[in-house]
VEXTOR-531809 format. One record per atom (N, C-alpha, C): residue in one letter; atom name; z, y, x. Coordinates in steps of 0.001 Angstrom, whole numbers, m for minus. Atoms other than C-alpha are relative to their C-alpha. Example, Ala and Ser with C-alpha at 12.3 -4.5 7.8 and 13.67 -1.06 7.14 Angstrom:
2
A,N,0,m1190,890
A,CA,7800,m4500,12300
A,C,0,1200,900
S,N,m60,m1190,m820
S,CA,7140,m1060,13670
S,C,730,1090,m770
// end
This chain:
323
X,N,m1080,929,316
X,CA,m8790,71335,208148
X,C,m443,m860,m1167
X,N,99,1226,1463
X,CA,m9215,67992,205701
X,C,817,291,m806
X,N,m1011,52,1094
X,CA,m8021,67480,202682
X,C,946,m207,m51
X,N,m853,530,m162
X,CA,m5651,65171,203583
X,C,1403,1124,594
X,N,m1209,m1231,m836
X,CA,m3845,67736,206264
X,C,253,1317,m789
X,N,m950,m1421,1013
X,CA,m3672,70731,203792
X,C,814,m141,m1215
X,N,m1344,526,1263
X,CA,m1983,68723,201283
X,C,1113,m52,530
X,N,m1001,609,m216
X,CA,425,67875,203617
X,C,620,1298,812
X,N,m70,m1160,m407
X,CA,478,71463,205323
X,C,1047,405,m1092
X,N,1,m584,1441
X,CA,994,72770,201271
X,C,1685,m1012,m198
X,N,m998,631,235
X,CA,3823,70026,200688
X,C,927,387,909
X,N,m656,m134,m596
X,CA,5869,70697,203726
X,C,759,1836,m43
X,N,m147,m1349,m115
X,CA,5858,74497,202952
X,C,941,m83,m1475
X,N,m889,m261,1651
X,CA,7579,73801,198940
X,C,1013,m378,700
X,N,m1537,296,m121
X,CA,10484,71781,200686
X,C,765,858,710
X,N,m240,m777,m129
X,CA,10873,74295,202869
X,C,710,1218,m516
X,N,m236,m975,804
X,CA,10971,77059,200479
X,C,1008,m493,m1055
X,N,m1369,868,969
X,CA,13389,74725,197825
X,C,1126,381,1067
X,N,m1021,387,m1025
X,CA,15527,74278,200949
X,C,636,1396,m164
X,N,m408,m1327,m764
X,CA,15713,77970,201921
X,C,1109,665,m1444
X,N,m666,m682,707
X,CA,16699,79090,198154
X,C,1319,m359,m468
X,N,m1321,609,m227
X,CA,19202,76498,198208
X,C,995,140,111
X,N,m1472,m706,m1329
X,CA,21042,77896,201079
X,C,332,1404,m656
X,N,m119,m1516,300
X,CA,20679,81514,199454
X,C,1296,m131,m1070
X,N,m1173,m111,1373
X,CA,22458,80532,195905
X,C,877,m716,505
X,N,m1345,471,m806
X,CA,24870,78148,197845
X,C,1479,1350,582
X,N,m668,m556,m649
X,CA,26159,80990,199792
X,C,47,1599,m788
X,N,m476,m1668,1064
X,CA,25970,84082,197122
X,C,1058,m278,m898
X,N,m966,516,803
X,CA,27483,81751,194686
X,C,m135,55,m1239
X,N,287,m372,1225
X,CA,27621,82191,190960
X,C,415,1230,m289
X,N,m1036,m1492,218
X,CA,28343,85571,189121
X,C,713,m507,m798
X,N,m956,185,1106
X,CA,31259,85779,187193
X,C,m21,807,m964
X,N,m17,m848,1685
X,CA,31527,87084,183794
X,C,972,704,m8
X,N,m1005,m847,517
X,CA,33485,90033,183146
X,C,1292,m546,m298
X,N,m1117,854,590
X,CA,37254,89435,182083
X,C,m374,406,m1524
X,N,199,m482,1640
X,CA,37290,89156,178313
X,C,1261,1660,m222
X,N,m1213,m898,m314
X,CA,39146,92280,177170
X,C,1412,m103,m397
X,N,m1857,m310,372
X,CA,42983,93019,176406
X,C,402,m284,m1301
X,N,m406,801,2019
X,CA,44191,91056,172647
X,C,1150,795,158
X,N,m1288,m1286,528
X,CA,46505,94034,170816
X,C,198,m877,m944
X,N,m227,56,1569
X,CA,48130,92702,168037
X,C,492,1383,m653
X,N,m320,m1141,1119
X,CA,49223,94890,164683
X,C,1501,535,777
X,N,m1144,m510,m389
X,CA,51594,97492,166230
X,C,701,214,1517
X,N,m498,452,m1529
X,CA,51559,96432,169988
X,C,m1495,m375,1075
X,N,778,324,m1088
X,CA,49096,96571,172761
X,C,282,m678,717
X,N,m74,1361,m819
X,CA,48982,92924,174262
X,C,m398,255,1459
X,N,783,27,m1468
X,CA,48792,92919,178227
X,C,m591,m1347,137
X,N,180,1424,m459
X,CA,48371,89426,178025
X,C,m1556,m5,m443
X,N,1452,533,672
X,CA,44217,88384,178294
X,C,280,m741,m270
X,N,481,1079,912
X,CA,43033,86286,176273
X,C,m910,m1399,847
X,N,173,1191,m628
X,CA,42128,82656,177268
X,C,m1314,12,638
X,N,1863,162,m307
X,CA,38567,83117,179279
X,C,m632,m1112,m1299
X,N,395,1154,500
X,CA,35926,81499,177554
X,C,m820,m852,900
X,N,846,678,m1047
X,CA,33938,78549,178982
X,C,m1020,445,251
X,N,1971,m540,m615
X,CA,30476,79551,181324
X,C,m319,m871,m1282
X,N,810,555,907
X,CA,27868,79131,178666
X,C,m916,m1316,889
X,N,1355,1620,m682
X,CA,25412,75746,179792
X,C,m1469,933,287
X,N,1126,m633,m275
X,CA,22394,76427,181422
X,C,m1048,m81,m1030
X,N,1004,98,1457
X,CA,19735,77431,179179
X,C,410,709,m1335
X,N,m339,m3,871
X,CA,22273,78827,176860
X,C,940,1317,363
X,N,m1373,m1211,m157
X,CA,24004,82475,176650
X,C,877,m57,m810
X,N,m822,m320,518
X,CA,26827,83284,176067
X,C,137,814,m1207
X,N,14,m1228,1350
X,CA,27784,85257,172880
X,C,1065,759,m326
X,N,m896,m1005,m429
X,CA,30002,87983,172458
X,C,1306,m361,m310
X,N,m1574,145,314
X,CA,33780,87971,172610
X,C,465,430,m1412
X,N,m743,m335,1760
X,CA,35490,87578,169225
X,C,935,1325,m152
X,N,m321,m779,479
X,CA,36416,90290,167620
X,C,1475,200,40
X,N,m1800,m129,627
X,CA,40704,89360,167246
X,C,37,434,1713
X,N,m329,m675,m1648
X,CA,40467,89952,171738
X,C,m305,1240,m12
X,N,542,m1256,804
X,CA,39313,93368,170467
X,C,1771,1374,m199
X,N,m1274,m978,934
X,CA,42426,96290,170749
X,C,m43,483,m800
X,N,m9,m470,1158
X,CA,43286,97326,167559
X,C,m685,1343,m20
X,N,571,m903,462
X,CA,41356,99537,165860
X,C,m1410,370,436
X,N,1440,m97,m624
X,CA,38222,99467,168144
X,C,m597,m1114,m1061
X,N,675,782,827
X,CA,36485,97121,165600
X,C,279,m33,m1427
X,N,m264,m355,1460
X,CA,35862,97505,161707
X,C,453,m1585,m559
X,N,m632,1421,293
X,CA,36263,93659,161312
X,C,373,m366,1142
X,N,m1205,885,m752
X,CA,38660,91543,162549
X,C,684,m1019,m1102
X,N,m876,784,622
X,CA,40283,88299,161473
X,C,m329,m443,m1748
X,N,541,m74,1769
X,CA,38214,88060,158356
X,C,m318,997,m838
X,N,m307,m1474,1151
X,CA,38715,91424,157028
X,C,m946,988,937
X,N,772,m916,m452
X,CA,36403,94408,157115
X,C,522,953,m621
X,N,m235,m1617,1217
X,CA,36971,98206,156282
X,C,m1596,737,m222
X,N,1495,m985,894
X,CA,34126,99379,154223
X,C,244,1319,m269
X,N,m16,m986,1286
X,CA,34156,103327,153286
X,C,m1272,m60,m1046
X,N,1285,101,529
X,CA,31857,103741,150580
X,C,m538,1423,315
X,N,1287,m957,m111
X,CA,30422,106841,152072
X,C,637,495,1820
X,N,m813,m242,m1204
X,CA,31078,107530,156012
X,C,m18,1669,673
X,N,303,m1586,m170
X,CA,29860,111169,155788
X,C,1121,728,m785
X,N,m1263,m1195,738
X,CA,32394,114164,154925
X,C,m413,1237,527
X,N,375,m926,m113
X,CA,31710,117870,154862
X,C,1494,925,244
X,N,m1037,m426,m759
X,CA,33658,119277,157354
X,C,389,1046,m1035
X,N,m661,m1518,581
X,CA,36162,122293,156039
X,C,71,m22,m1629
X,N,m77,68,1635
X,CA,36029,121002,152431
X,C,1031,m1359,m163
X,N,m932,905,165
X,CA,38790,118946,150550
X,C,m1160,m1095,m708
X,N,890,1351,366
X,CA,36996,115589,149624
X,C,519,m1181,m180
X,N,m730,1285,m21
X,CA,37939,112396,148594
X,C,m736,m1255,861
X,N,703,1152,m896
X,CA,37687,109779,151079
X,C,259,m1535,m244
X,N,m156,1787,375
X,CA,36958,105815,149541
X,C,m567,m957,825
X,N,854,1271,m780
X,CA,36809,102641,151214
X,C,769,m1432,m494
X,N,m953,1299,316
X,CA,37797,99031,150671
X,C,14,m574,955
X,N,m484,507,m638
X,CA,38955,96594,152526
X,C,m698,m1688,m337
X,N,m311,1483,381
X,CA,37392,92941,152019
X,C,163,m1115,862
X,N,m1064,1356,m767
X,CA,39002,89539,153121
X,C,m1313,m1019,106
X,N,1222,1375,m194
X,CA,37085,86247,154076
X,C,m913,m258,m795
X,N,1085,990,1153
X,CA,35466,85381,151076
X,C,m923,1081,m361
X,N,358,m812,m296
X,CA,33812,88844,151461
X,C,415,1054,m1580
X,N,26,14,912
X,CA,35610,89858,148436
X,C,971,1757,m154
X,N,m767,m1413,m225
X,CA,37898,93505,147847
X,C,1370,m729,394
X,N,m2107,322,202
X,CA,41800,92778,149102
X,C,524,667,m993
X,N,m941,m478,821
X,CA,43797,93875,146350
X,C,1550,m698,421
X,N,m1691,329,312
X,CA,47660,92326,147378
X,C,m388,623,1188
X,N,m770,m259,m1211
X,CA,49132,94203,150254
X,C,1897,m6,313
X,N,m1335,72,m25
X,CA,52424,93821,151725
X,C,782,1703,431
X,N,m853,m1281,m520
X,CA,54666,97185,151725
X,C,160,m297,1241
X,N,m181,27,m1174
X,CA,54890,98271,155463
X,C,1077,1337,66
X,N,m338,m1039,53
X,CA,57379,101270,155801
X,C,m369,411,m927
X,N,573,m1125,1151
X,CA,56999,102439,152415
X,C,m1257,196,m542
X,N,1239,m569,m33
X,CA,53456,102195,152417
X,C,m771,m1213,m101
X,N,715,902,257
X,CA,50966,99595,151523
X,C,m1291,229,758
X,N,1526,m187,m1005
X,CA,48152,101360,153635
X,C,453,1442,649
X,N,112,m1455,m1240
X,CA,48532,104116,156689
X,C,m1556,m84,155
X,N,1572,m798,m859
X,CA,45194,105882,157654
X,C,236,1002,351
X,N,m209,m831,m709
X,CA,45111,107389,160297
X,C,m1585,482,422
X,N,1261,m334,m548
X,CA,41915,109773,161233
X,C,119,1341,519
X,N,524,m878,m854
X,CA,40645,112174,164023
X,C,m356,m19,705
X,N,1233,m506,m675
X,CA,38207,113590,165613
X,C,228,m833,1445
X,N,10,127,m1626
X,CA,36660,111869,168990
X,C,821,154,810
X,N,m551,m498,m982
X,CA,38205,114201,170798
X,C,1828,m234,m177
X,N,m1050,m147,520
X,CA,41359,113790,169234
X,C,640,872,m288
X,N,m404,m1132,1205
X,CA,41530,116792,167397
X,C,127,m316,m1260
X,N,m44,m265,1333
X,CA,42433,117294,164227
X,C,669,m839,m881
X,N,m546,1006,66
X,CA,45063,114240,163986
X,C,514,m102,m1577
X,N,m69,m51,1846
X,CA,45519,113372,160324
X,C,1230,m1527,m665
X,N,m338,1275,m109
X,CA,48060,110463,159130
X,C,733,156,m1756
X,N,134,m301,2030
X,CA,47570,109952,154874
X,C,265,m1198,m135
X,N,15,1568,411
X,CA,48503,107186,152871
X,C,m739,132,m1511
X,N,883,m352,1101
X,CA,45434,106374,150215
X,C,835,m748,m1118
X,N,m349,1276,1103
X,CA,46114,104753,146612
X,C,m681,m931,m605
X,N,904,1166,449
X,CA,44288,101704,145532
X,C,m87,m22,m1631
X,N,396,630,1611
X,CA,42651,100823,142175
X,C,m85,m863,254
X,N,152,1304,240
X,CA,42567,98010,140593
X,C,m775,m568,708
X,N,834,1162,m285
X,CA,39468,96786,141887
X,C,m49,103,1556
X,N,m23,m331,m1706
X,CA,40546,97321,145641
X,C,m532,967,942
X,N,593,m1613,m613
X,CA,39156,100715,146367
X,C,1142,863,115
X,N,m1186,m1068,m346
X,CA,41514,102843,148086
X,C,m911,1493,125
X,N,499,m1511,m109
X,CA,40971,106991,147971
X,C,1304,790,444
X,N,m1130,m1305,m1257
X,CA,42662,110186,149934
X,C,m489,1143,m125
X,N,616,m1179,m163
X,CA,42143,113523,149380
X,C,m599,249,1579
X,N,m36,294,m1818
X,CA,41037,114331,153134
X,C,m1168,1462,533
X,N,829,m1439,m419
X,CA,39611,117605,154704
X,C,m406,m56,1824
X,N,280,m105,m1362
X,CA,38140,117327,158131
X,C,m321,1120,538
X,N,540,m1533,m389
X,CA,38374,120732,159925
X,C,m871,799,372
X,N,1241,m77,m575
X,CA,35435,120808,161758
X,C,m946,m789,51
X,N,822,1249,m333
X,CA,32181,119212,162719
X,C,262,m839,898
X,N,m609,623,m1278
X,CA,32173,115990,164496
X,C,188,m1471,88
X,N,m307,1608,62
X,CA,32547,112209,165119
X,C,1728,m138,m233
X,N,m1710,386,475
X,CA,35901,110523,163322
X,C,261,m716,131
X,N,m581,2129,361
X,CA,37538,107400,163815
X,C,774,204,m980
X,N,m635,687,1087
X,CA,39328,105930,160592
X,C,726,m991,587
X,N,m1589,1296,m167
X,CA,42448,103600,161295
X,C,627,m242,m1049
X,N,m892,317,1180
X,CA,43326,101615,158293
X,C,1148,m766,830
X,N,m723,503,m635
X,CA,46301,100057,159022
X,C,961,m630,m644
X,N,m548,734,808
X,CA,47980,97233,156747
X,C,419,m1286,662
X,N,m369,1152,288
X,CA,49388,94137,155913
X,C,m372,m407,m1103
X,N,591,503,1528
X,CA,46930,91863,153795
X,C,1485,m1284,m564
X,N,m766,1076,144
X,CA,49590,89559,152001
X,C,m861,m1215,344
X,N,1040,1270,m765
X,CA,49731,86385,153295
X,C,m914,m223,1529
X,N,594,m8,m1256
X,CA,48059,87559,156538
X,C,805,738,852
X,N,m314,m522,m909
X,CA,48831,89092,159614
X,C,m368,1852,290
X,N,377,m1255,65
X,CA,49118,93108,160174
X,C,m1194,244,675
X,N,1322,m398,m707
X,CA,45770,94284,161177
X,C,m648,1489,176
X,N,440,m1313,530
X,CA,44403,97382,161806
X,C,m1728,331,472
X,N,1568,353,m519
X,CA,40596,98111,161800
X,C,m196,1569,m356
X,N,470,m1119,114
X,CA,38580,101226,162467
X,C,m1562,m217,m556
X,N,1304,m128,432
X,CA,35483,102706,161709
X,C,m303,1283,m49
X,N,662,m975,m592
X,CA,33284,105843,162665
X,C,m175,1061,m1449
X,N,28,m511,801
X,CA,33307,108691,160365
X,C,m967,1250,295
X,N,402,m759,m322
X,CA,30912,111527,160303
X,C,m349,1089,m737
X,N,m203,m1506,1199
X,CA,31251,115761,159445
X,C,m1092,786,929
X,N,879,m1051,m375
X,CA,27736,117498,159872
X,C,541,1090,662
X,N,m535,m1430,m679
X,CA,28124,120473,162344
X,C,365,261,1174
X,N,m366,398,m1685
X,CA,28739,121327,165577
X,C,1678,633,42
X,N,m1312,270,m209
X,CA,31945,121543,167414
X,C,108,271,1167
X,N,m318,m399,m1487
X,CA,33682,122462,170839
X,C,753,m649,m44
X,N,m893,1567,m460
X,CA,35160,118975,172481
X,C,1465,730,522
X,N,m1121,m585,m1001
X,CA,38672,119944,173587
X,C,863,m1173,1150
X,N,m359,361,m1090
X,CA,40092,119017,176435
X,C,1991,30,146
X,N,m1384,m141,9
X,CA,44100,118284,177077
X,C,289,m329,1445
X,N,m702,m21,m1010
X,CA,46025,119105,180103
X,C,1222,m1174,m448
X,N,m1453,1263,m41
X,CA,49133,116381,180954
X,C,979,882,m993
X,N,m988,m916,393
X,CA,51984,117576,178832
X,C,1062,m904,m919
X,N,m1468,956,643
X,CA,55689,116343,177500
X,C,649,854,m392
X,N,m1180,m500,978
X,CA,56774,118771,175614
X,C,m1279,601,m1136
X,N,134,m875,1192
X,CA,55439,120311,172117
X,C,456,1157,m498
X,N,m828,m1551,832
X,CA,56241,123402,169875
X,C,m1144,m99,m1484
X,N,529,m219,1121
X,CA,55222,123087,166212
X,C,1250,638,m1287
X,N,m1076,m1028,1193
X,CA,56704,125747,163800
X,C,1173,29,458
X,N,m1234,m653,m551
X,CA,59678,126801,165763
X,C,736,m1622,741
X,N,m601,833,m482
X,CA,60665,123308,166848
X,C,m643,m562,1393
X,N,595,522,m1788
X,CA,60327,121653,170908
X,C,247,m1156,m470
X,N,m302,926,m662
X,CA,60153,118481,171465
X,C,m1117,m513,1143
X,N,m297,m220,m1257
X,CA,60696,117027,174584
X,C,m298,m1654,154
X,N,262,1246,m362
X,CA,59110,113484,175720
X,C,819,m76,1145
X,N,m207,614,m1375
X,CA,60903,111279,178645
X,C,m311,m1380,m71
X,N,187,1326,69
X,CA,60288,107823,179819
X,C,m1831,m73,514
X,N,997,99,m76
X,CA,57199,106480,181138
X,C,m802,m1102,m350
X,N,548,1213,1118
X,CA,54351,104132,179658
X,C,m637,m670,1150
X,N,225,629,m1148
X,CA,54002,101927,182367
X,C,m961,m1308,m586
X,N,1146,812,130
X,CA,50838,99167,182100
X,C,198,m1590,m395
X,N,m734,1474,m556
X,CA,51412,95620,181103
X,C,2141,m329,m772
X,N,m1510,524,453
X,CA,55385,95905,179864
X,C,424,1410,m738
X,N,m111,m399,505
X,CA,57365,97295,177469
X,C,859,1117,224
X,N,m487,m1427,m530
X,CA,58501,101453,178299
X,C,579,342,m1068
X,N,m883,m814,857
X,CA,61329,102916,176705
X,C,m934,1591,234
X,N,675,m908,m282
X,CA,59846,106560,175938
X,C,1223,415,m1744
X,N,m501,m427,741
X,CA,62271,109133,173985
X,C,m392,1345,m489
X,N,406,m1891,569
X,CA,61739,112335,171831
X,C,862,344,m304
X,N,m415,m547,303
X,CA,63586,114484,171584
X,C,32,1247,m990
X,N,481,m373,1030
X,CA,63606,117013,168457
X,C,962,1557,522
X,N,m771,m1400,m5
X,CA,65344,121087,168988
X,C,m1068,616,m1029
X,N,614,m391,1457
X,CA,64879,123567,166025
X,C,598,1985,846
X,N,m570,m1727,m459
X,CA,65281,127739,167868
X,C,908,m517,1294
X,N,m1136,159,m1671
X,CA,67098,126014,171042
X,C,1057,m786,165
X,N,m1159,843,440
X,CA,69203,123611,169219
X,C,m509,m1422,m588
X,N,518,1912,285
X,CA,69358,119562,169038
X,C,200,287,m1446
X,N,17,545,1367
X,CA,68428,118662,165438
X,C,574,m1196,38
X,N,m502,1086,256
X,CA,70711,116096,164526
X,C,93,m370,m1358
X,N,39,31,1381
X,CA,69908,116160,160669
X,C,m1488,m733,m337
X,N,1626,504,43
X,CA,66317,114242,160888
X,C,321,m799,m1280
X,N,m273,970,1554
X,CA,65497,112975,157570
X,C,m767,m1364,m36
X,N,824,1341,m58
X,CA,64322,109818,157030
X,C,m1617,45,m886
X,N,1293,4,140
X,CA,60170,109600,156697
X,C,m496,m1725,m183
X,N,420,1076,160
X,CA,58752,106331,155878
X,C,688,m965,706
X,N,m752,1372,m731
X,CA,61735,104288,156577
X,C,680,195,1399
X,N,m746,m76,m1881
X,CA,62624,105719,160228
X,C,m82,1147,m9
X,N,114,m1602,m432
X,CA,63455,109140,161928
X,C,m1408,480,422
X,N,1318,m479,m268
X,CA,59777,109370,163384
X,C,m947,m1273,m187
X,N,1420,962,31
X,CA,56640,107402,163621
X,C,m1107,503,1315
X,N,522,m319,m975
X,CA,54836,107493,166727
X,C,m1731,m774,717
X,N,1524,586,m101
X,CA,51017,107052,167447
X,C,m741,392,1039
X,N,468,m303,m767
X,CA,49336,106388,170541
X,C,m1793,m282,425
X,N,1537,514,m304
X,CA,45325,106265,171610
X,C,m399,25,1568
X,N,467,m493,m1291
X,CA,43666,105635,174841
X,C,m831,1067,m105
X,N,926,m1291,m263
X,CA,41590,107936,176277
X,C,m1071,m700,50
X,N,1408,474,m135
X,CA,37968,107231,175956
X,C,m384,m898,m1430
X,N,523,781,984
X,CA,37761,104491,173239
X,C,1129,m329,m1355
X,N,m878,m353,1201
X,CA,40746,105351,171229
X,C,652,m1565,m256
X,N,m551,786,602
X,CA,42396,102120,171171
X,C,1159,227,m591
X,N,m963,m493,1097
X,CA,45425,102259,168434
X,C,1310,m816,559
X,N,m1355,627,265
X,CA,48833,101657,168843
X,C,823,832,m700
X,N,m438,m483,1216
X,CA,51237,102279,166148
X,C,1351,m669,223
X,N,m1076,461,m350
X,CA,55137,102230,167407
X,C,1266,562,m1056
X,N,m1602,m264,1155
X,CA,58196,102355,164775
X,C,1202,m231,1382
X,N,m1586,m166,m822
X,CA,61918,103443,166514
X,C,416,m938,104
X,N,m845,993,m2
X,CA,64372,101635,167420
X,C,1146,m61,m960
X,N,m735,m417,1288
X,CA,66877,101464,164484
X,C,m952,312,m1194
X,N,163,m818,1533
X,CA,67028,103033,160827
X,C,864,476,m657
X,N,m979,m1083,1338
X,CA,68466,105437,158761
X,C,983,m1174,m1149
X,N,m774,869,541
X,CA,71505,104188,157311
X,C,474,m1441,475
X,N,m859,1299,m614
X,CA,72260,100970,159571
X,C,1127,202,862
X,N,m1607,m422,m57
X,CA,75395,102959,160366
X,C,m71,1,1707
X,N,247,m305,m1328
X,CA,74047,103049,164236
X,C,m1070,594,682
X,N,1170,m631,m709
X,CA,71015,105039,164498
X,C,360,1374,m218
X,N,m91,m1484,175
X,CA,71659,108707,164916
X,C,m1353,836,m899
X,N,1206,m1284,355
X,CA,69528,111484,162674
X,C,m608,644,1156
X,N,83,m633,m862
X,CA,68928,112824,165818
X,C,980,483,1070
X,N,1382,m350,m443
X,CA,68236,114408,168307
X,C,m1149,m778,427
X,N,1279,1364,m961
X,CA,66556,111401,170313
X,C,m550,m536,m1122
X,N,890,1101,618
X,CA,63973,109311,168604
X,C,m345,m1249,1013
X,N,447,759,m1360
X,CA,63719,106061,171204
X,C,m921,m817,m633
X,N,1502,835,179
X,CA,60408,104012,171058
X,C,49,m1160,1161
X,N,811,1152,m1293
X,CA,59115,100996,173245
X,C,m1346,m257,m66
X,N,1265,m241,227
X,CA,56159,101368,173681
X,C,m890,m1195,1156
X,N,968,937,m888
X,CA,53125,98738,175362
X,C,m1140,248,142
X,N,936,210,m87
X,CA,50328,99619,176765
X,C,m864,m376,906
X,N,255,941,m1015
X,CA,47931,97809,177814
X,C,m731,236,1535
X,N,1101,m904,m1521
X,CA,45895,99519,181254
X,C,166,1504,m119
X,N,m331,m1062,m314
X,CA,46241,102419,182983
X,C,m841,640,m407
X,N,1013,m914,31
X,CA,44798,105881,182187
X,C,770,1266,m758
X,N,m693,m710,990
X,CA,45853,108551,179632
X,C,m15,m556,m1128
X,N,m290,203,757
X,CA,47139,108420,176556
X,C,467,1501,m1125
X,N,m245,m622,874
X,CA,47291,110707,173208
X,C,1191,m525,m632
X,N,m723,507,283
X,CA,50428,110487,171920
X,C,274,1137,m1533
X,N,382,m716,665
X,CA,50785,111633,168505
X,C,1548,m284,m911
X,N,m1215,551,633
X,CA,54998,111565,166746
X,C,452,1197,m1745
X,N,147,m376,1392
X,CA,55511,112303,162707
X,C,1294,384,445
X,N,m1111,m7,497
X,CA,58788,113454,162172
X,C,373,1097,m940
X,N,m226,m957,1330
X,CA,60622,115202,158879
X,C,1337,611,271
X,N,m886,m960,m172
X,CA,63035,117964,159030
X,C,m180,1035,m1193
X,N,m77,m819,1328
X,CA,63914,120356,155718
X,C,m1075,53,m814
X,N,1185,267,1206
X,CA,61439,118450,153628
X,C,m1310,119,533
X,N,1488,m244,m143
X,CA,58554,119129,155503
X,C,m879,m1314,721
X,N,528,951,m1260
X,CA,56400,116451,158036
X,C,m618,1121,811
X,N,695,m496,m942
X,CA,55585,117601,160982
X,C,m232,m998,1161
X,N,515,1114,m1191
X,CA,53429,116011,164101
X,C,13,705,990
X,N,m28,m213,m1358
X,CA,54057,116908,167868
X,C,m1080,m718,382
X,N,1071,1038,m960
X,CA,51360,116127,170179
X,C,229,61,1053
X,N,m422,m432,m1454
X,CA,51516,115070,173794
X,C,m1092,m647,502
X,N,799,110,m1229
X,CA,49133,114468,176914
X,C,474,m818,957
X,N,m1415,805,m805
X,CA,50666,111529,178883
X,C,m927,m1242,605
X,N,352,1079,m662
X,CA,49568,109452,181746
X,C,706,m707,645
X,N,m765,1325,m321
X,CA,50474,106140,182813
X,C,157,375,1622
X,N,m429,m38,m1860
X,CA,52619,105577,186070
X,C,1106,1595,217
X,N,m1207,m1333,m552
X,CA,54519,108766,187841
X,C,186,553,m874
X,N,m64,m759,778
X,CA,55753,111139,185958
X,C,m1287,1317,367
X,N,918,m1369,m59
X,CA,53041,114409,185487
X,C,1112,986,104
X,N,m700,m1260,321
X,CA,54239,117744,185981
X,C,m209,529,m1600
X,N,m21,m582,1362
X,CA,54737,119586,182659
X,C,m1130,1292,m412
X,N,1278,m1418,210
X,CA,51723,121823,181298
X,C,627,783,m1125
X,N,m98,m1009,592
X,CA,51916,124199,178821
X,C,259,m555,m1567
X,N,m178,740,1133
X,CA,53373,123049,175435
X,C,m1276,214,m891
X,N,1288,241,632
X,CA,50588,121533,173059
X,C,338,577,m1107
X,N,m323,m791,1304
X,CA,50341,122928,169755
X,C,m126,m1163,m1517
X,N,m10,966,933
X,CA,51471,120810,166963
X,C,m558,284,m1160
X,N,342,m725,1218
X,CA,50893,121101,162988
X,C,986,m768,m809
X,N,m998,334,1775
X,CA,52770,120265,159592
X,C,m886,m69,m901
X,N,807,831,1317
X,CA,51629,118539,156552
X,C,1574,145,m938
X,N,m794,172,1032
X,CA,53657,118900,153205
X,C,365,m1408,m110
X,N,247,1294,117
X,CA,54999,115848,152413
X,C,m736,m1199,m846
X,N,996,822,451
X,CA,52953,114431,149842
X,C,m1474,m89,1135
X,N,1226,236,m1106
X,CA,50382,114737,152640
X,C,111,m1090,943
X,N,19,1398,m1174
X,CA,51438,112252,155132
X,C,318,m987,m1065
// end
């Protein structure tokens, strides 16, 4: 074969091959990008996504989804603000003081917070597994370093949940990974809606349905009898704290009512509304105070039907300077 004819052999075989891959990406199409994930604000798991962002240009990736589309507490910054501890190690089974700050845009310490319930900072921490549920409020120095006495029971990975209002800003709550040399046995939780901590039941109803907002009530008995004497704890009859399963996202639900607006009962019910955002399980974790003490119920609770009832979980009590 000449020159001429294998050039033209060689040429007829590229348009070919252009042509063919043509037809291939024509008819596969483009991929699509993941949905961005689920935007929680402070206190409320958002169903609503967040605005896609535009395909990056060819030549040009994309870069990761901002941090505020982020459910609370899965991210140490957010919105400007970071939670620093200054040490992220703790020795399990010992009392220890646990410091961290908090700094704002200008990468600087926050010092103003706005009282939230009584409280200028909730932290909330426990274990992975969600053992060992802990809910302290630290005190700040001057120079924006907050501290907590804080005893982690065992060995083990921790999440940290600060959980404020910087004045001037928007409630935010940011986590961050904590870690207690040592080993540990992961526990595992059966479904369950009822509790028993120190002689008292309570009794979850209502379900946390995906996307909209679920009435979900507790109920409080003390030996077989409705407690209707609930004392008031940081502003309300309970305080109620929920995590997914797997990545612990935070939600953090205050009652309906308050002590003293001449229409919320002491008890027995505690009613909540609760939002969360996708199906799966949920740790549900409710403070409430009765003859001076705090105590926390825990429950096992998945989205959709109701579960049958397992075997009541085993709660604990904290003095009250502890919570």
């Amino acid at each position: 074969m000449n020159t001429t004819k294998r050039l033209a052999t060689y040429g007829l075989a590229v348009v070919l091959l252009a042509a063919g891959a043509y037809a291939v990406g024509s008819f596969v199409g483009p991929t699509l990008a993941p949905p961005p994930p689920v935007a929680m604000e402070h206190g409320t798991m958002n169903p609503e996504p967040a605005a896609a962002a535009p395909h990056a240009e060819a030549g040009h990736s994309a870069g990761p989804a901002p941090t505020a589309d982020l459910p609370a507490g899965l991210a140490s910054s957010r919105g400007g603000y970071t939670l620093v501890p200054v040490s992220p190690t703790l020795t399990p089974g010992t009392a220890a003081e646990f410091a961290f700050r908090v700094t704002g845009p200008d990468g600087n310490p926050v010092t103003a917070f706005d009282v939230e319930h009584d409280k200028r900072m909730h932290l909330i921490v426990v274990r992975r597994d969600t053992a060992g549920f802990q809910h302290v409020h630290p005190e700040m120095a001057a120079d924006g370093t907050w501290s907590v006495p804080l005893t982690l029971p065992a060995g083990g990975s921790y999440r940290a949940f600060a959980d404020f209002a910087p004045t001037g800003g928007a409630g935010t709550t940011l986590g961050v990974d904590l870690a207690a040399p040592g080993s540990f046995e992961p526990k595992t939780y059966a479904p369950s809606r009822t509790a028993k901590v120190d002689g008292y039941t309570v009794s979850l109803t209502g379900e946390l349905v995906p996307g909209q907002g679920s009435p979900v009530t507790l109920s409080v008995a003390k030996d077989g009898k409705p407690v209707t004497d609930l004392q008031p704890y940081l502003a309300a009859y309970g305080h109620l704290v929920a995590l997914r399963g797997g990545d612990l996202a935070y939600l953090h639900v205050h009652p309906e009512g308050q002590p003293g607006d001449g229409r919320t009962p002491a008890g027995p019910e505690i009613k909540f509304v609760a939002e969360v955002p996708s199906a799966g399980d949920y740790r549900l974790f409710l403070d409430f105070q009765h003859g001076g003490v705090v105590r926390t119920a825990e429950f096992t609770v998945a989205t959709g039907p109701a579960v049958p009832d397992a075997p009541a979980a085993t709660g604990h009590s904290a003095e009250p300077h502890g919570h």
